[in-house]
C-alpha positions, 0 to 999 in steps of 0.5 A: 881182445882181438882174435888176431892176437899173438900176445894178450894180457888180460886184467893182470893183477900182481901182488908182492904181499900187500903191495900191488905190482901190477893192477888189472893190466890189459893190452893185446899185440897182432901179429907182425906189431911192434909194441913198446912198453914204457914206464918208470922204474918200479911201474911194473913192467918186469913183472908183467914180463915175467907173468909173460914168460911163466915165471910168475903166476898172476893173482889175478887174470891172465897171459895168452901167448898164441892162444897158450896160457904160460902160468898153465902150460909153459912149455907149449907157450914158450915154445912160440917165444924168444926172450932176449933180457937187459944185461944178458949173463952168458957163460964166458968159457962158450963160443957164441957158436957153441952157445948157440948150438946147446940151447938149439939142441935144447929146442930141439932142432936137428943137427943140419938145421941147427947148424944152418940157423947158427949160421944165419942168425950170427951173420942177421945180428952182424957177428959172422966173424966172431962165431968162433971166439969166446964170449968172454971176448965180446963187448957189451954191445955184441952180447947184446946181439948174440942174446937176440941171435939166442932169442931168435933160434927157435924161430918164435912167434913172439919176441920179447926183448928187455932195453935190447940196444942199451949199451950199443954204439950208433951203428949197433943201435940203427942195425938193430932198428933195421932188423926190427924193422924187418923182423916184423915184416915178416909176420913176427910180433915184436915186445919191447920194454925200453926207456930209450924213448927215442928209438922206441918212438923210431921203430914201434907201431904202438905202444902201451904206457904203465905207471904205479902198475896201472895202464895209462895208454895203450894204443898206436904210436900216432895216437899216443902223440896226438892224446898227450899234445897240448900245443903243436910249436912252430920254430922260426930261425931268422937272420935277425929278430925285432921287437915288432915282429914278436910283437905282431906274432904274438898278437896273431889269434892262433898264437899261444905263446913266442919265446925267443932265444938269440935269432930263433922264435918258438911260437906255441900255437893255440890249435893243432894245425900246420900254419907254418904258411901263416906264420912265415907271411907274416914274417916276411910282411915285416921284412924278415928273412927266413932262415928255417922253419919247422913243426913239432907237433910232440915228442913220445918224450913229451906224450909219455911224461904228460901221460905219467902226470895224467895230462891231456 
């Protein structure tokens, strides 16, 4: 593990009797990260984050928050955490201001300071105007915000958060995302477990995969796509597509594959290059006309169900 370690699991090992749940599990998270932990339901991401927060003790190895095993001294670890969980419980009968202020109190933040920090965070996660109104009265998206508005209070070093844009309109989702964003920026080291794949793959710098409790990836986002990539694709969109030109692109040396759909070609190329400048000479040889033409390399999408079938 690397000394610039906020959060650093290591050789976790979980058993639920005879079955093991997480089996000697290991990564590490710097400071100002954004890490995404992906798997199947069942693969053991919920107890690697209850092991995180010393709700569970490890049968083997062990958490380090900050330098602060969790399972030994909870207290002093959790001091340096904020946990925002999928599908928050809060009590209804609270305003979001006054549940705020009962866990700052219990944090033990002082009363100027608490009510500053009240204010700040509701206004972060955008419920300014509903401070004041019971949470029974909120949707699901806006217990969302008030749980990282929670989270957050005790100013953590570490965030840990469970599926936090499950539920969430667009607009609550790219709030979110901007505030990650920002969030790390200012040195805070974001954990996020999530199936949303696509925001994951927006928002993390790195991301570690798990599956039958086993780690399968861990690493940067940009590696994980590059890993599990089999063939980058080249999409064409042509005002009309001729069987001489299929023909002639899918005889070119660097061509895997063409598939054709109405006026659209998806062209799978055998090597991982750019040759969009190729391909689009030789359209335009055989009199094409060129209406669009993109590369996909991969998706996290792609990466991650190759990885849990164990291709590359």
């Amino acid at each position: 593990m690397s000394p610039q370690s906020v959060l650093a699991v290591s050789n976790l090992t979980k058993f639920y009797g005879d079955f093991k749940a997480l089996d000697s599990v290991s990564f590490a998270v710097e400071k100002g990260w954004i890490y995404g932990y992906l798997g199947p339901n069942g693969a053991g991401k919920t107890t690697t984050i209850r092991t995180m927060l010393g709700l569970l003790r490890p049968d083997q190895g062990e958490v380090q928050i900050d330098g602060v095993n969790p399972a030994k001294n909870p207290v002093h670890a959790l001091k340096s955490v904020g946990y925002a969980p999928e599908l928050p419980t809060l009590q209804t009968f609270f305003s979001g201001e006054q549940l705020m202020e009962f866990i700052g109190k219990m944090f033990g933040l002082a009363a100027q300071a608490r009510k500053a920090r009240i204010k700040q965070l509701l206004d972060l996660v955008g419920l300014k105007e509903w401070g004041d109104k019971k949470i029974g009265k909120y949707s699901k998206g806006m217990v969302q915000r008030l749980s990282l508005a929670l989270a957050l209070i005790n100013d953590p070093l570490v965030l840990i958060m469970d599926e936090p844009t499950i539920g969430m309109d667009p607009e609550g989702t790219a709030h979110f995302r901007n505030l990650f964003t920002s969030l790390s920026k200012e040195g805070k080291t974001i954990f996020i477990s999530s199936h949303l794949l696509d925001e994951v793959q927006r928002i993390c710098t790195h991301v570690g995969m798990i599956n039958k409790g086993k780690m399968v990836f861990n690493g940067l986002i940009t590696q994980v796509l590059e890993t599990f990539t089999k063939q980058w694709v080249i999409e064409a969109e042509l005002k009309t597509v001729t069987k001489t030109m299929i023909t002639a692109i899918k005889n070119l040396d660097y061509v895997e594959d063409v598939k054709v759909d109405e006026n659209k070609l998806r062209i799978e190329l055998k090597e991982k290059k750019d040759l969009r400048g190729e391909i689009s000479s030789e359209i335009f040889k055989r009199k094409g006309v060129l209406l669009s033409l993109n590369l996909h390399k991969i998706t996290l999408e792609d990466a991650y169900l190759r990885a849990l079938k164990g291709d590359q």
